[in-house]
C-alpha positions in Angstrom: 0.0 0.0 0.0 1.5 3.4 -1.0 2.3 6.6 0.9 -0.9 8.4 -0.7 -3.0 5.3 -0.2 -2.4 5.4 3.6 -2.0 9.1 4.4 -5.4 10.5 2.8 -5.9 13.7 3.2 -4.9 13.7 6.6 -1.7 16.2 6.8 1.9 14.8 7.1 3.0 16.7 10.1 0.1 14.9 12.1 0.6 11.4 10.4 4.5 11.3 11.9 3.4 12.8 14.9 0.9 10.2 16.1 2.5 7.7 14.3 5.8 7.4 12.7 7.4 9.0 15.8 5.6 6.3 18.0 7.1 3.8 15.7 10.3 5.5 15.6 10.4 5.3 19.8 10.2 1.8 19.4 12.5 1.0 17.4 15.1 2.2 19.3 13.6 0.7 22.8 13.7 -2.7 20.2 17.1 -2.4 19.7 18.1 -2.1 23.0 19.1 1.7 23.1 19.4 3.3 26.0 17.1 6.1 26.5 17.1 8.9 29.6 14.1 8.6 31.6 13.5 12.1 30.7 13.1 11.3 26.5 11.2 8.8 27.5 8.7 11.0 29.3 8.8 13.5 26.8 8.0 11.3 24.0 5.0 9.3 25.6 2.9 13.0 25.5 2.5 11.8 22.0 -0.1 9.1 23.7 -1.3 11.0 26.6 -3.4 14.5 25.7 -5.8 16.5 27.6 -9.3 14.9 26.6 -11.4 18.0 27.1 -15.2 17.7 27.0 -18.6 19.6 27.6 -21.9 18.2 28.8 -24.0 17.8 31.9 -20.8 17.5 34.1 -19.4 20.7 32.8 -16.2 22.1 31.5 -13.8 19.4 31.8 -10.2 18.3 30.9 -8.7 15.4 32.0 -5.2 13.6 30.4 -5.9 9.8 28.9 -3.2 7.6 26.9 -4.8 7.3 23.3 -3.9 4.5 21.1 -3.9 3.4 17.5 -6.4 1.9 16.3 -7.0 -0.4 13.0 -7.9 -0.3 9.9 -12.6 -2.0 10.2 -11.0 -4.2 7.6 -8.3 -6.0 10.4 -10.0 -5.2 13.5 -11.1 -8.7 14.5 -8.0 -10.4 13.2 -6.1 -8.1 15.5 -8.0 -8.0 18.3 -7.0 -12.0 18.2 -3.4 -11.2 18.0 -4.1 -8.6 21.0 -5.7 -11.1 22.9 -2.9 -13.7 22.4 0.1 -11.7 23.1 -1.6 -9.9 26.2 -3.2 -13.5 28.1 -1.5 -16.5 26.3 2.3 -16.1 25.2 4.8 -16.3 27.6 5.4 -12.9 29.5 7.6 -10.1 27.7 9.9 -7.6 29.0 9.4 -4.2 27.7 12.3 -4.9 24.9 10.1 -8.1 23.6 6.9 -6.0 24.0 7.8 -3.2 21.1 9.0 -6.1 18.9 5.5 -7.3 18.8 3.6 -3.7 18.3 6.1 -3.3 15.5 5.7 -6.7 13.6 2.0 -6.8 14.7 0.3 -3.9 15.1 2.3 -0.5 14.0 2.2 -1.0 10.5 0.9 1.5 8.1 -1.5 -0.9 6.1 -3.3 -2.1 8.8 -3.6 1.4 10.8 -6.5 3.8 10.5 -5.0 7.2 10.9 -8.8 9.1 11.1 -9.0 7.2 14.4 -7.6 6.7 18.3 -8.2 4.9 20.7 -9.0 4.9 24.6 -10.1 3.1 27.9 -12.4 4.9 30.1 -11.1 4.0 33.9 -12.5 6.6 36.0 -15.9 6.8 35.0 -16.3 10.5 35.7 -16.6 14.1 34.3 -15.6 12.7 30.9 -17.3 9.4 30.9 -20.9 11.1 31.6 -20.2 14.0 29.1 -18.7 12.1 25.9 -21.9 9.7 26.4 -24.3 13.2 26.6 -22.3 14.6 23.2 -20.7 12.2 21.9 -18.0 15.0 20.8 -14.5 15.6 23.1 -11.2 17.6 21.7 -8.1 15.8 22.0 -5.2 18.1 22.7 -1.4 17.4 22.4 1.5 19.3 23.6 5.3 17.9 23.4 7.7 20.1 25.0 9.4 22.5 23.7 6.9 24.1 21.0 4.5 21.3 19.5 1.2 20.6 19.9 -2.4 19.7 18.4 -6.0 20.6 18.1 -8.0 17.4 17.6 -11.7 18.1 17.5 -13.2 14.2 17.0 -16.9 12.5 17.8 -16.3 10.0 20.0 -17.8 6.1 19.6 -18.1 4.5 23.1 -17.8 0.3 22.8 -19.3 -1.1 25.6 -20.0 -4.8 24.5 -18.5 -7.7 25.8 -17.2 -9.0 22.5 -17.1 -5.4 20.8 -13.8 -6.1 18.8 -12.5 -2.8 19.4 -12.9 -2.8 23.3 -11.1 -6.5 23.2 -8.6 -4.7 21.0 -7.9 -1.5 23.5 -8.0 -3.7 26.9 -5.6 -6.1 25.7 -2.6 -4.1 24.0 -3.0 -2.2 27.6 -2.9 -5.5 29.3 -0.3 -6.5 27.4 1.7 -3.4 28.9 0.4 -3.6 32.1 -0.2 -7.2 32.7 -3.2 -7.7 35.1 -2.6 -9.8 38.4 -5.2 -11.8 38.0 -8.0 -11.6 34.7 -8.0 -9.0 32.2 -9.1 -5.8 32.0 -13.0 -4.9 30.9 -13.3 -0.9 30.3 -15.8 0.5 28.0 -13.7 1.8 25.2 -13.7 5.0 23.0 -13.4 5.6 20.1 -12.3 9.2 18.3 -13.0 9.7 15.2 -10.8 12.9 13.9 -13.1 15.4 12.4 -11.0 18.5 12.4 -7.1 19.1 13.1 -5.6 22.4 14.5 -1.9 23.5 14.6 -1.6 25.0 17.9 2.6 24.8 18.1 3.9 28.1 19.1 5.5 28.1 15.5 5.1 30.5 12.5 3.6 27.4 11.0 1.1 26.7 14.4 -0.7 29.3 16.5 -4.0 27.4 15.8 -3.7 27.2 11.8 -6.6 24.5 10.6 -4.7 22.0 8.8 -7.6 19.1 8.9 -9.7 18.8 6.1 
């Protein structure tokens, strides 16, 4: 699958920042590289932005880690893979664990780039506002100057067998391995509607770049 095919019209500078720089980060941890605790930090606010919302519980922000998500076409095969990795193979180290998301699941043909994904754990201001609206921005800010505007509706997954809450509870089980059972969190789903540079660039300063 080409470039073009993948991209869409979604802009470049958002592509490598959700994704490509993700992938980047683990190829190196793959490798072995040994990175500061401090780059590390710094490059995981690529997964973590403000999730801000409005709705019967007000005016809220509140910081979630967002994932990829796949492409409706692979969802239920990799939701499988998810599953296996996370509860049946042999326990991985953190090394072993970016192997997998690179051979498995952070590959360009199989990722939707419109979409991210999230787990809803605290069941609060968010939770009771996204299911009012069904709308939340997502925004992004990596020291020193970059950041971004995501304005998205937002699908909640609540079944059971709901392949894309399976998907989203097991890659963060496989992470952060349950003691006991797997995790069971209502998942969401945001669909990108509008993108905003917000970097304090020449380029950012909250230029619509999305559609």
């Amino acid at each position: 699958m080409s470039w073009c095919m993948v991209l869409g019209k979604l802009p470049v500078e958002y592509v490598d920042y959700v994704f490509y720089a993700r992938r980047r980060l683990l190829e190196r941890i793959a490798r072995g590289e040994q990175l500061s605790f401090e780059k590390l930090m710094v490059e995981f606010t690529r997964t973590t932005p403000v999730v801000i919302t409005y709705g019967p519980r007000g005016l809220s922000g509140s910081v979630k880690m967002v994932g990829l998500v796949p492409r409706n076409e692979y969802i239920e095969e990799l939701a499988g893979k998810a599953e296996y990795y996370a509860y049946e193979a042999p326990r991985k180290g953190l090394r072993e664990v970016a192997k997998v998301l690179l051979e498995e699941f952070y590959r360009e043909e199989v990722v939707d780039f419109t979409k991210l994904g999230g787990l809803e754990m605290a069941f609060n201001h968010s939770w009771w506002n996204i299911r009012a609206t069904g709308k939340a921005t997502l925004l992004f800010y990596t020291p020193p100057d970059t950041s971004y505007e995501v304005r998205c509706r937002v699908e909640v997954h609540e079944e059971q067998e709901d392949p894309y809450k399976r998907y989203m509870n097991a890659l963060h089980d496989l992470y952060h391995r349950p003691r006991r059972g797997r995790s069971n969190y209502p998942t969401y789903v945001f669909v990108v509607e509008e993108i905003y540079d917000q970097s304090s660039t020449r380029e950012g300063f909250g230029r619509k770049i999305y559609p």
